[in-house]
C-alpha positions as CSV (number, residue, x, y, z in Angstrom):
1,X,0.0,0.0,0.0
2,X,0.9,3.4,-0.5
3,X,1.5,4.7,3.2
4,X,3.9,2.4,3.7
5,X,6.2,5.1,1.8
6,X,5.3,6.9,5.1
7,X,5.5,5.3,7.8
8,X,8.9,5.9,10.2
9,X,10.3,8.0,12.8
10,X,11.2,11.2,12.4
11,X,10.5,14.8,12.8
12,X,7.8,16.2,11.2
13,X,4.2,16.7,11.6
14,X,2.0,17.0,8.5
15,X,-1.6,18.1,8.1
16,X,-3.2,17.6,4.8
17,X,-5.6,20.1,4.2
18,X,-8.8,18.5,2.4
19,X,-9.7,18.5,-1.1
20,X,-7.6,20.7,-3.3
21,X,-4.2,18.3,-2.5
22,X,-2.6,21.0,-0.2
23,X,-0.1,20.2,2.8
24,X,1.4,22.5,5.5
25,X,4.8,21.7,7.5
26,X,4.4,22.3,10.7
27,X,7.2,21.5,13.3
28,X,6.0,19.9,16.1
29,X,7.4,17.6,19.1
30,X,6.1,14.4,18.0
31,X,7.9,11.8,16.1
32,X,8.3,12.7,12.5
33,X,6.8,10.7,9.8
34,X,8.7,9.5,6.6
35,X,7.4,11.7,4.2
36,X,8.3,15.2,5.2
37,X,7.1,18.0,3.6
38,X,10.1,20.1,4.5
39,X,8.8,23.8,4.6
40,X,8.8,26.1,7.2
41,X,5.9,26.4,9.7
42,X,3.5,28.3,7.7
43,X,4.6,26.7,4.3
44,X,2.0,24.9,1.9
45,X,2.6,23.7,-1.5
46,X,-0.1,21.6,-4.4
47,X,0.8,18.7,-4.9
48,X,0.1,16.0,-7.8
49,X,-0.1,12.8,-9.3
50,X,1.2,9.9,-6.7
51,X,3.0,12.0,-4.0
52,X,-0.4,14.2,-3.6
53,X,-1.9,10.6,-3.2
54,X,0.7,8.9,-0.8
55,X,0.4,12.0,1.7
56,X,-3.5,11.6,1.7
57,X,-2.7,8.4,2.6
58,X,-0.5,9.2,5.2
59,X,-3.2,11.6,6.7
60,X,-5.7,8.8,7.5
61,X,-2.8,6.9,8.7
62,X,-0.9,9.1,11.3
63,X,-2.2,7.2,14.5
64,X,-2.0,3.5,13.2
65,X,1.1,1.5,14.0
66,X,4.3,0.7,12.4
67,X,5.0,-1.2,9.8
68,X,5.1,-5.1,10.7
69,X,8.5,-6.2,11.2
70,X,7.7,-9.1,8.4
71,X,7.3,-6.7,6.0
72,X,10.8,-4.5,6.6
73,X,12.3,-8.0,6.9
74,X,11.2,-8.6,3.5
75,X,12.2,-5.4,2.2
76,X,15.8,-6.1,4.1
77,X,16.1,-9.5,2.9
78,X,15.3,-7.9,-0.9
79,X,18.3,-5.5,-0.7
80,X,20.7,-8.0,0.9
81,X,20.0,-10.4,-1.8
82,X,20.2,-7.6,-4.6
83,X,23.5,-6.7,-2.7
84,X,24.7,-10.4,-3.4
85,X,24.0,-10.3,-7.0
86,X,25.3,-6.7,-7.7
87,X,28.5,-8.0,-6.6
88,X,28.4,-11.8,-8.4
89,X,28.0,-9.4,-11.6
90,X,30.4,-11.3,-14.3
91,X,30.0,-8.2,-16.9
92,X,33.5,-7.2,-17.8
93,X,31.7,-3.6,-18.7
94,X,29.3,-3.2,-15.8
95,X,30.9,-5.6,-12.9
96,X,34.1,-3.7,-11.9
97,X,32.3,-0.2,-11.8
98,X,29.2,-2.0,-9.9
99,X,31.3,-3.4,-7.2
100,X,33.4,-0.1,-7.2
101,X,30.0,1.6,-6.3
102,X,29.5,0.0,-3.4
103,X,32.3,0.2,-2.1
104,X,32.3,3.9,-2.4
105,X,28.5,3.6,-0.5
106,X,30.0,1.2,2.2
107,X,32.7,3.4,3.2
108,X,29.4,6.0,3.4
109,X,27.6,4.4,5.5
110,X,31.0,3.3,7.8
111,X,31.8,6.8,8.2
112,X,28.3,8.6,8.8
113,X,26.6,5.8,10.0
114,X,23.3,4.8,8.3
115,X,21.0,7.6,9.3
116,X,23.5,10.1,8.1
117,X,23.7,9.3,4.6
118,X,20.8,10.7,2.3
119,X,20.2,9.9,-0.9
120,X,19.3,12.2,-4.0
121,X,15.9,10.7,-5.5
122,X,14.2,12.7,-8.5
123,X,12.4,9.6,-10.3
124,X,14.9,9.8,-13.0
125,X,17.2,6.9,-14.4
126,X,20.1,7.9,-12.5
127,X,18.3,8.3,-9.0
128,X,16.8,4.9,-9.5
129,X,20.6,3.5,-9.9
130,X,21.4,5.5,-7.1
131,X,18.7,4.0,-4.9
132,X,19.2,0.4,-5.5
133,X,23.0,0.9,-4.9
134,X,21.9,2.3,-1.7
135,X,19.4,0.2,-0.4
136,X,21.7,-2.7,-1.4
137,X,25.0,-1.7,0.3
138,X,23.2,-0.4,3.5
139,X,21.3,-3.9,4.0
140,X,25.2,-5.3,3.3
141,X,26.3,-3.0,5.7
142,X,23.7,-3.4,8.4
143,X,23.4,-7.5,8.2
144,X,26.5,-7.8,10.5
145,X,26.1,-4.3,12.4
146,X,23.2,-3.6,13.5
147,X,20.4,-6.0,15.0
148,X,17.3,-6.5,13.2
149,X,14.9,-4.1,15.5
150,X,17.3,-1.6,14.9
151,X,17.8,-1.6,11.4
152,X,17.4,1.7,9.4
153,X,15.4,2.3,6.1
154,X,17.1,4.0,3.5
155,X,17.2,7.6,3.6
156,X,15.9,9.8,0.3
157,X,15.2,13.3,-0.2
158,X,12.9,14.3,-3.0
159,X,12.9,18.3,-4.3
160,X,9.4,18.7,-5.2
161,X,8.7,20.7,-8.2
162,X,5.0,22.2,-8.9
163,X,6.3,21.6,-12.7
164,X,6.8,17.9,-12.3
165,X,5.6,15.2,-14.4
166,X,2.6,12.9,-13.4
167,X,4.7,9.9,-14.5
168,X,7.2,10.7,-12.2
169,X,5.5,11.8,-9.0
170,X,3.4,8.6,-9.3
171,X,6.7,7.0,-10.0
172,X,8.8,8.3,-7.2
173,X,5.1,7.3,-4.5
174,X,5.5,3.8,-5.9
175,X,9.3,3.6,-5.8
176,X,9.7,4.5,-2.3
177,X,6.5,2.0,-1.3
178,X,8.3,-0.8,-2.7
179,X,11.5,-0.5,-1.3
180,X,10.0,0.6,2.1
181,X,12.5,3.6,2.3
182,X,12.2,6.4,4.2
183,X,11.9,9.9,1.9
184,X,11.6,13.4,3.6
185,X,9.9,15.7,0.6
186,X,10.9,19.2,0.5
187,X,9.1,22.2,-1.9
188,X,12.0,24.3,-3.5
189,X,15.4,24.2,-4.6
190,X,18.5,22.2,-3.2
191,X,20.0,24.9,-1.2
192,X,16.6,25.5,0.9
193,X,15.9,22.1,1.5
194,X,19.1,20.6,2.6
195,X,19.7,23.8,4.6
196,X,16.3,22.8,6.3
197,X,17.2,19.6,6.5
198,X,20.0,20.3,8.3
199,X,18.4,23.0,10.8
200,X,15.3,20.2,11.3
201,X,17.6,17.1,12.3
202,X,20.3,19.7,14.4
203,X,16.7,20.7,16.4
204,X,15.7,16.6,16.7
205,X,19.5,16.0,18.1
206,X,18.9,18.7,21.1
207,X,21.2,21.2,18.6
208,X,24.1,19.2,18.2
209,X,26.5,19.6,15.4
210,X,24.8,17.4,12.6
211,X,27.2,16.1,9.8
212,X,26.1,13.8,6.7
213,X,26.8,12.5,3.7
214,X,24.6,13.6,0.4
215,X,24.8,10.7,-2.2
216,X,24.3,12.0,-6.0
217,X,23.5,10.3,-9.4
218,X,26.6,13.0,-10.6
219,X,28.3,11.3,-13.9
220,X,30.7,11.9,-16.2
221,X,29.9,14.6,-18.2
222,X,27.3,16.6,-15.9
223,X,27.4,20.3,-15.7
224,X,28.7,20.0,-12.4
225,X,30.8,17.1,-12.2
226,X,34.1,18.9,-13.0
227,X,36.7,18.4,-10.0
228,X,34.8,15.9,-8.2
229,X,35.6,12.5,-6.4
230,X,33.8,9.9,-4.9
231,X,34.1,11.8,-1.8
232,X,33.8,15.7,-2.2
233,X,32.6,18.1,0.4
234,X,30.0,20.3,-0.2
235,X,30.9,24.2,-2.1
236,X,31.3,27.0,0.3
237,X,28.0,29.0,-0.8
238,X,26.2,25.5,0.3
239,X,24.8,23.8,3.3
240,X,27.5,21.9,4.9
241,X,27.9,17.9,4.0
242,X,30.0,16.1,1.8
243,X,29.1,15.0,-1.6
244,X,29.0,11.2,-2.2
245,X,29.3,10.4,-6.2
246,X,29.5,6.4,-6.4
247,X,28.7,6.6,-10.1
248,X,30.6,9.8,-11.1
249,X,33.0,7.4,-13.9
250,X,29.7,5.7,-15.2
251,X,28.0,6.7,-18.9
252,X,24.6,6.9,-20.1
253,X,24.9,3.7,-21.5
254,X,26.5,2.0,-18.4
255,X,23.4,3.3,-16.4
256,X,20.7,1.6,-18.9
257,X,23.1,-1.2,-18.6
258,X,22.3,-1.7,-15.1
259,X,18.4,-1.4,-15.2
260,X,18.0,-3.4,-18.0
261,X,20.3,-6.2,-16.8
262,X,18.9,-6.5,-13.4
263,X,14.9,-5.5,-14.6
264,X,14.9,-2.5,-12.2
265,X,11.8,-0.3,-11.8
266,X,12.2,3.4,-14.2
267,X,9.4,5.5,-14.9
268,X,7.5,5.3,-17.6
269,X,8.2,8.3,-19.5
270,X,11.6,6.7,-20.2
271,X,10.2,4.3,-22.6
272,X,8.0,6.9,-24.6
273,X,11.7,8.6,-26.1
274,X,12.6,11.2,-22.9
275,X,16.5,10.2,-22.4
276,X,16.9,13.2,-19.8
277,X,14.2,14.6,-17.5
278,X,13.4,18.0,-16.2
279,X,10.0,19.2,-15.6
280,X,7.4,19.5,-17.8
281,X,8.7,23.0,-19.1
282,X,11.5,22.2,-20.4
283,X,11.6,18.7,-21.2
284,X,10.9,16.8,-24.9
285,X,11.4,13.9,-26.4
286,X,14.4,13.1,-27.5
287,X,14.7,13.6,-31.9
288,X,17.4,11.3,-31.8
289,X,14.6,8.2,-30.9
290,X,11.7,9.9,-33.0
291,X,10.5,7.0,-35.7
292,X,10.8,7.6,-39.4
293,X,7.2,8.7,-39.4
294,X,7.1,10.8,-36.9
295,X,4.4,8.5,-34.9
296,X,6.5,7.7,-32.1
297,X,10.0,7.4,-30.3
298,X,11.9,4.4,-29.4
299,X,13.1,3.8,-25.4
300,X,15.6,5.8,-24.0
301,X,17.7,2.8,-23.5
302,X,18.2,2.7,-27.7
303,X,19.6,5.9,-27.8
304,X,23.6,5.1,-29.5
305,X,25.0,8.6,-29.2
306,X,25.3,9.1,-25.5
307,X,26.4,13.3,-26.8
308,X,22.6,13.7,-27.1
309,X,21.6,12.3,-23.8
310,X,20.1,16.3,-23.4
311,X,18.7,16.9,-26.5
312,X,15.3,16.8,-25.9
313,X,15.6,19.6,-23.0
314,X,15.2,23.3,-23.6
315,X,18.6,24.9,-23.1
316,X,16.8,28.7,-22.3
317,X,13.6,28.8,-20.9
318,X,11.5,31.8,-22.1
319,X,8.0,32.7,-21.3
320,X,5.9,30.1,-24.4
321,X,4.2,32.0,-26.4
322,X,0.4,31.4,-26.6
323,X,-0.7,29.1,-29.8
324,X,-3.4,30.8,-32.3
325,X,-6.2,29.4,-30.5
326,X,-5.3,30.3,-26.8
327,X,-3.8,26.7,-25.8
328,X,0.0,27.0,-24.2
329,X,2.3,26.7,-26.5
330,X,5.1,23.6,-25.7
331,X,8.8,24.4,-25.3
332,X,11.4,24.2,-28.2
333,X,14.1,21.6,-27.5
334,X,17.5,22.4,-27.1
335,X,19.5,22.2,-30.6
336,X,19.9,18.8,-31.2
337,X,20.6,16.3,-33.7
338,X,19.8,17.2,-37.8
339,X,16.3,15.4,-37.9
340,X,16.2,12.5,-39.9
341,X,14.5,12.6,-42.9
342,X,12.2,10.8,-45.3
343,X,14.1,7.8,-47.3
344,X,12.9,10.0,-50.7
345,X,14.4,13.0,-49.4
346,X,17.3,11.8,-47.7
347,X,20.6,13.2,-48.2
348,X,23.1,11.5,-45.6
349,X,23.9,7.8,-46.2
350,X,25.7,5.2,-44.4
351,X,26.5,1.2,-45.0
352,X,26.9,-1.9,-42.9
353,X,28.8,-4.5,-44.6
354,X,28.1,-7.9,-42.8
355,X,30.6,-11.2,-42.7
356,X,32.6,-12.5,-41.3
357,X,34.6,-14.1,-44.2
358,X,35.2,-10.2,-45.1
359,X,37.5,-9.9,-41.5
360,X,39.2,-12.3,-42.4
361,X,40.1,-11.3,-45.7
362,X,38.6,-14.7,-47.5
363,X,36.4,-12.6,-49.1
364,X,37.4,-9.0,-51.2
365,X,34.5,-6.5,-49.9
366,X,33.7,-4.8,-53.3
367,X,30.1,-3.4,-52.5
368,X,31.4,-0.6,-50.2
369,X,33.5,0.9,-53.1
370,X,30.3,0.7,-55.4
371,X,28.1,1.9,-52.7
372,X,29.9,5.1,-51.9
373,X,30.2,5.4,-55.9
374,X,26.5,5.6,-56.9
375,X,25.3,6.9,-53.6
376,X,28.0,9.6,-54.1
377,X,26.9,10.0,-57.5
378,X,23.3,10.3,-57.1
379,X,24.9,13.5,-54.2
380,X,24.3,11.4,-51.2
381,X,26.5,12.1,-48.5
382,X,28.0,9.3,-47.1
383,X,28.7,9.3,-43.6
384,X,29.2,5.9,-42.2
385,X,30.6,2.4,-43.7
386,X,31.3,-0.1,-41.2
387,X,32.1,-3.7,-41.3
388,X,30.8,-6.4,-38.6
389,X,31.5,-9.7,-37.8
390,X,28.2,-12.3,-38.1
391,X,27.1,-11.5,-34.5
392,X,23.5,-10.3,-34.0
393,X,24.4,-7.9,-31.1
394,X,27.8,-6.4,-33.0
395,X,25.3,-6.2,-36.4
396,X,22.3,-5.0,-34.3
397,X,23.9,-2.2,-32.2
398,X,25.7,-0.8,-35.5
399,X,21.9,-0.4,-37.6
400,X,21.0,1.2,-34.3
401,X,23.8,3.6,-34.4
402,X,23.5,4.4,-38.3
403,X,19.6,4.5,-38.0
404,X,19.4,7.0,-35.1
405,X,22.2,9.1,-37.2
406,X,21.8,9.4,-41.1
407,X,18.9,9.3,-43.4
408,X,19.7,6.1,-44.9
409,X,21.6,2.9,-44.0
410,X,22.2,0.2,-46.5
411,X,23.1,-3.6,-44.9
412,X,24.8,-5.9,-46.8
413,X,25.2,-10.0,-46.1
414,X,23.8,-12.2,-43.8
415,X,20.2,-12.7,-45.1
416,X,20.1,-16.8,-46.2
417,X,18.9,-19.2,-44.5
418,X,21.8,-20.9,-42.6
419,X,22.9,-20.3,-39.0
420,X,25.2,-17.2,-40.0
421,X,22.7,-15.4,-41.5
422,X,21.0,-13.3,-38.5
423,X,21.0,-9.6,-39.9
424,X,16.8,-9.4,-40.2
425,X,16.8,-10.6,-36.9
426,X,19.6,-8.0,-35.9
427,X,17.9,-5.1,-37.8
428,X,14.9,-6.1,-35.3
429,X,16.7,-5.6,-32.2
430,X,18.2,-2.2,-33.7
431,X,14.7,-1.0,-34.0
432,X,13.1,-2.2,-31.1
433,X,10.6,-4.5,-33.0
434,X,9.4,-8.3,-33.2
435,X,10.4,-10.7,-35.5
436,X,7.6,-12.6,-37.0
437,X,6.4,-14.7,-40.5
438,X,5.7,-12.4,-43.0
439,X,2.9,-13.9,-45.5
440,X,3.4,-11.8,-47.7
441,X,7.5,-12.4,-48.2
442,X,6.5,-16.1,-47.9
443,X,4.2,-15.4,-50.5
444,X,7.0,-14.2,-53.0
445,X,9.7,-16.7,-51.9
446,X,6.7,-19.7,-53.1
447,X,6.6,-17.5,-56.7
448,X,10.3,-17.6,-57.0
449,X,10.2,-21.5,-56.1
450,X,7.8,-22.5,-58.5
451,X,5.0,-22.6,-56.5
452,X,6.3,-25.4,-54.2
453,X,5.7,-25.7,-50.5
454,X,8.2,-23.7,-48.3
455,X,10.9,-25.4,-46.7
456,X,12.3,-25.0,-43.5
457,X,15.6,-23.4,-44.7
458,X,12.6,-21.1,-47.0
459,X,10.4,-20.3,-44.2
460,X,13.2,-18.5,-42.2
461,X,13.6,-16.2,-45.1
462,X,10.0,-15.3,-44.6
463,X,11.2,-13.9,-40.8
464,X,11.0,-10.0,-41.2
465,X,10.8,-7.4,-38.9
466,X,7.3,-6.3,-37.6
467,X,6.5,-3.8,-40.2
468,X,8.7,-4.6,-42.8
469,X,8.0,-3.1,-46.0
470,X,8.6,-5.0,-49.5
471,X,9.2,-3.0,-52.0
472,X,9.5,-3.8,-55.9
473,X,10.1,-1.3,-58.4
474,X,7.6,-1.4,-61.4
475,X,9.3,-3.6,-64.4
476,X,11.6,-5.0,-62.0
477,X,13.3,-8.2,-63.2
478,X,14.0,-10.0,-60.1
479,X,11.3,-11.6,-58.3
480,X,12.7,-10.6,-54.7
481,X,11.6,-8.1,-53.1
482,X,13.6,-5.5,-51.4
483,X,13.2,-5.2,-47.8
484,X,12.8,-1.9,-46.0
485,X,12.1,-1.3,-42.2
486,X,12.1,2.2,-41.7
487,X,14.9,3.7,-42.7
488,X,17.1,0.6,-43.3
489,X,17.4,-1.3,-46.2
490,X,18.3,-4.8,-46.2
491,X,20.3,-6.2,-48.9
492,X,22.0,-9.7,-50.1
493,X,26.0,-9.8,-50.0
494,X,26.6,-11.8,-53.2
495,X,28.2,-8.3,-55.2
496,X,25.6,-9.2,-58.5
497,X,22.6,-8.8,-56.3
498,X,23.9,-6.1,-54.2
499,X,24.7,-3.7,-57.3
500,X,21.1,-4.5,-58.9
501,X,19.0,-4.0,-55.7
502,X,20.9,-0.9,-55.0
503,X,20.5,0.4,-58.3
504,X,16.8,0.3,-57.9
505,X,16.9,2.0,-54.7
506,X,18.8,4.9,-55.5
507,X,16.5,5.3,-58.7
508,X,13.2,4.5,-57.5
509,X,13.0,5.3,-54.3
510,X,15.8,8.0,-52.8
511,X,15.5,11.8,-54.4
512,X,18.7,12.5,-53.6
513,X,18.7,16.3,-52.1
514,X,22.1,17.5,-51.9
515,X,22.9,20.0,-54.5
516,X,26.0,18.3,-57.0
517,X,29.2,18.8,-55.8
518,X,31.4,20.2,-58.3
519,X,35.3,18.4,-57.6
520,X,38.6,19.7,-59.2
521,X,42.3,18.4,-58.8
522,X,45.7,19.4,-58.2
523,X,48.5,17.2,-59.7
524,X,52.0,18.0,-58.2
525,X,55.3,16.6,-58.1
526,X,56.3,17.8,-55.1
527,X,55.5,16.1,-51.4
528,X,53.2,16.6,-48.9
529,X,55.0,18.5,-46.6
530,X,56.4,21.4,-48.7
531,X,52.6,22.5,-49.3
532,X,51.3,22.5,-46.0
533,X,51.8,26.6,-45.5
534,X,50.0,27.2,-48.9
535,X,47.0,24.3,-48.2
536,X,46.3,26.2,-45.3
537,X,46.3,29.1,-46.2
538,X,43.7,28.4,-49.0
539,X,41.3,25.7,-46.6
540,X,41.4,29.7,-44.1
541,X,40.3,31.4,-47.2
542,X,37.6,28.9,-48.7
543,X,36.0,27.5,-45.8
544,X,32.8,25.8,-47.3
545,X,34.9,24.2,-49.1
546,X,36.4,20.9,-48.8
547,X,40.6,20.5,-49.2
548,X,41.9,16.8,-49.2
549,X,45.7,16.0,-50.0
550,X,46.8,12.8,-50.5
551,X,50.7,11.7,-50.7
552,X,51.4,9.4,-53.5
553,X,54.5,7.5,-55.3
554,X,54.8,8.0,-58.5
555,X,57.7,9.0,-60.7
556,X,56.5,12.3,-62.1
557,X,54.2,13.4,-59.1
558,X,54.4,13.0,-55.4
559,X,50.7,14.9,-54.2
560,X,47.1,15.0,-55.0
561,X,45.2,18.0,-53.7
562,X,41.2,17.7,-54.5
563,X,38.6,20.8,-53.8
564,X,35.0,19.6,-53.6
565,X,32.1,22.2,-52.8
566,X,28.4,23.3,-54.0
567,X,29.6,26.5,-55.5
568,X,31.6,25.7,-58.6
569,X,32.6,29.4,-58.7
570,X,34.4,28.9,-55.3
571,X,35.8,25.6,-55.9
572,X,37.5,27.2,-59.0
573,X,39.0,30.4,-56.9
574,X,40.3,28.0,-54.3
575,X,42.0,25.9,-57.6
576,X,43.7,29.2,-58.7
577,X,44.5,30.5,-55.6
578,X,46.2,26.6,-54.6
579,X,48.4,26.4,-57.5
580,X,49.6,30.3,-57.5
581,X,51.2,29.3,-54.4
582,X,52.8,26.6,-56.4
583,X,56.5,26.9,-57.4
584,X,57.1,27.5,-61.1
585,X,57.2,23.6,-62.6
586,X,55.6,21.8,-59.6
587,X,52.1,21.5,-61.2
588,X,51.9,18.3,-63.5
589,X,49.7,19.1,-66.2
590,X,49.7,15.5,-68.0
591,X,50.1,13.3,-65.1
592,X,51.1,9.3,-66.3
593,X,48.6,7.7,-64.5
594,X,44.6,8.5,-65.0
595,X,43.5,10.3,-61.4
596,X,39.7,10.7,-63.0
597,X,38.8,8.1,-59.7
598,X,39.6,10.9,-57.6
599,X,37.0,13.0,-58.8
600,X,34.5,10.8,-58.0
């Protein structure tokens, strides 16, 4: 039940005002209860969603007893057996760091004790790591210190917002009921309610010096993180107490790592594309996981580029303007990544080359070079080529990467029917869909058969992606379709079906919207090094432009210089400009080998 988020001793006395959700702080000399909200006497504040809910329930509930012991013993005997498998954790990514954690908490609650470590708990991803870590390493830490009837919950502080999400109020109610901790809430900012904090328990200890530890979800990264240790004390302009950062080395990625692996709690908003949460003024979706069609976002746990972790929160505040018909207007996000666009529009490119046999050089990978050709050709800007071995994780997290980043990703190999060939599956995972039969691909793989039944080996190939589209251009020869799921098209390795499905691609169903890029070439016989004053000196001057310079051994010529840019007016200025620099004799006009590859 709810109130058992608020049942403990303490210091505060609350009385819920009825019907429009209010509560008032008032100091009293009672035993406090476990949900404090921290305000001074004459304080009130709204509150919604599930905290509004858990302190009504606390109101009907200030003169009942305790919690039974059987149910703290479960919630003890919960964390001491999550403590135990935190620290069996065989991951060679998340293991060390995990274990490193709490040790960092174990030495917190050895040195304050475990009443005098608090823990930071906003509902968000990092909180919730912090909480387990804590409720784990204190249950460690009390199982041979401290005898069962004197055991002590876990100790959170919440910051209550008026702005805050539903999702995460009901969140941060349930949380806190589940792990039977004890969490003092207090309305405003940081400062005022640690400083309250601290005046509250000094008065409940008779006005004795009160000195505790402040445990933080601080990571790499963070605005603030810069300078800090595990143990850091508190900055001079703040309330006295010293920082605890157990997961200051950890990443976005090693934090989703962690709930996923051991199926903890998050709120919900996480799986609806928010990556990073604020309030519900300045907090979006993240673009990064918005779907192709603009119908949806993927988890937060899918995003690759851990850079845009914050991209869906507004950077500046300012006051929304109203919409045209009098409804508030929502918040811009901060600039984030270039939004992805439609497959017919697309103009960035990238290509995952699948096989084994191609790592270890058995096979010569020749559809990268004719990729980047005609994709180059047709002005696509080719971003991203990567080669991965036949593992559906390694293939699976590259799509995922490419998918999230450019407008269109190419795959090529691993799409037959023998144990190898896992890329549909892969492409799945990537984008967080089911696998399933597909009657209509089974449908086409029976035409190309003859009509004959499907066989085993047949019916795999008829395993696609939930939503998969097939597409066949009209007059097509080949009676296979190509496969598309969202942005990613899925393609045989054999280089004869590779170039012909990528042909129709490029002509049927990508645009193409890059302007042409107009290329020109320098020819010298001179090396690299002697024209590194002058190539800089013209990449200062022409700086939409793009300068490469690539050393060479040849008889008669020792550099290529190339200039590539949209403005062929430019690119021929920076040509001049490039080979006035040039000493008399050390452009090669008729070079002896054909460069016209270059260009390309």
């Amino acid at each position: 039940m709810v109130r058992n988020l608020v049942r403990a001793p303490a210091l505060l006395f609350l009385q819920l005002l009825t019907g429009a959700g209010h509560a008032t702080a008032v100091v009293g000399a009672r035993p406090q209860m476990g949900v404090g909200l921290a305000r001074r006497a004459s304080a009130s504040a709204r509150l919604r969603g599930g905290l509004a809910l858990a302190l009504r329930a606390l109101a009907g509930a200030e003169d009942e007893p305790a919690l039974a012991p059987p149910q703290l013993e479960a919630a003890f005997a919960s964390a001491l057996e999550l403590h135990a498998r935190f620290s069996a954790c065989d991951c060679p990514h998340l293991g060390p760091p995990l274990r490193e954690a709490l040790q960092v908490l174990g030495d917190a609650f050895r040195l304050y004790g475990p009443s005098g470590v608090l823990g930071s708990f906003n509902g968000g991803k990092d909180a919730v790591v912090i909480l387990h870590l804590m409720r784990a390493a204190l249950a460690h830490y009390q199982h041979t210190t401290t005898p069962a009837d004197r055991r002590v919950k876990p100790h959170l502080i919440y910051f209550h917002d008026p702005r805050e999400f539903d999702e995460v109020e009901a969140f941060v109610a349930q949380t806190v009921a589940e792990t039977d901790a004890q969490l003092f809430v207090y309305e405003g900012g940081i400062v005022e309610g640690l400083r309250t904090h601290i005046e509250m328990q000094q008065a409940a200890s008779g006005g004795a010096h009160c000195t505790f530890a402040f445990v933080l979800g601080t990571r790499q990264g963070d605005p603030n993180s810069k300078g800090q240790t595990a143990f850091a004390p508190s900055s001079s302009w703040m309330p006295p107490f010293m920082r605890v950062n157990p997961i200051l080395e950890w990443d976005y990625g090693l934090v989703w790592r962690l709930l996923m692996e051991f199926e903890l709690p998050y709120c919900n908003l996480y799986d609806h594309g928010y990556t990073s949460l604020g309030t519900r003024d300045d907090t979006l979706p993240n673009p990064a996981l918005q779907s192709q069609s603009g119908a949806g976002y993927s988890p937060a746990h899918m995003l690759c580029d851990f850079s845009l972790e914050r991209a869906g929160r507004v950077s500046k505040p300012k006051p929304p303007k109203p919409a045209a018909d009098g409804a508030p207007a929502r918040p811009q996000p901060a600039p984030g990544p270039e939004p992805r666009r439609t497959i017919e529009n697309a103009r960035t490119a990238g290509l995952v080359v699948i096989g084994d046999e191609l790592l270890k050089a058995k096979v010569l990978d020749t559809n990268t070079a004719y990729a980047i050709k005609e994709m180059r050709r047709r002005s696509l800007d080719v971003r991203r080529v990567s080669i991965v071995r036949d593992k559906l994780d390694d293939i699976a997290r590259e799509v995922r990467v490419q998918s999230q980043a450019l407008d269109l990703v190419v795959t090529s190999g691993g799409v037959g029917p023998t144990h190898d060939d896992v890329t549909l599956r892969a492409v799945a995972q990537a984008l967080g869909r089911s696998i399933s039969f597909n009657k209509e691909m089974a449908a086409q793989i029976r035409e190309a058969y003859g009509g004959a039944p499907l066989s085993a080996e047949q019916e795999k190939m008829a395993m696609l992606p939930e939503g998969a589209r097939l597409r066949m251009p009209p007059g097509a020869a080949s009676k296979w379709p190509i496969v598309q799921v969202e942005n990613v098209f899925v393609l045989p390795g054999v280089p004869a079906f590779f170039e012909a499905k990528l042909d129709l691609i490029l002509e049927h169903f990508v645009a193409g919207g890059l302007p042409p890029v107009h290329t020109r070439k320098l020819v010298l016989s001179v090396v690299e090094g002697e024209i590194v004053r002058a190539l800089n000196e013209v990449v200062a001057l022409f700086p939409a432009l793009q300068l490469g310079s690539y050393p060479v051994n040849e008889t008669d010529f020792k550099t290529v210089v190339t200039i590539e840019g949209e403005d062929e007016v430019q690119v021929e200025a920076a040509l001049k400009a490039l080979a006035a620099e040039m000493r008399p004799g050390t452009v090669v006009r008729r070079p002896s080998k054909n460069l016209e590859h270059m260009l390309n």
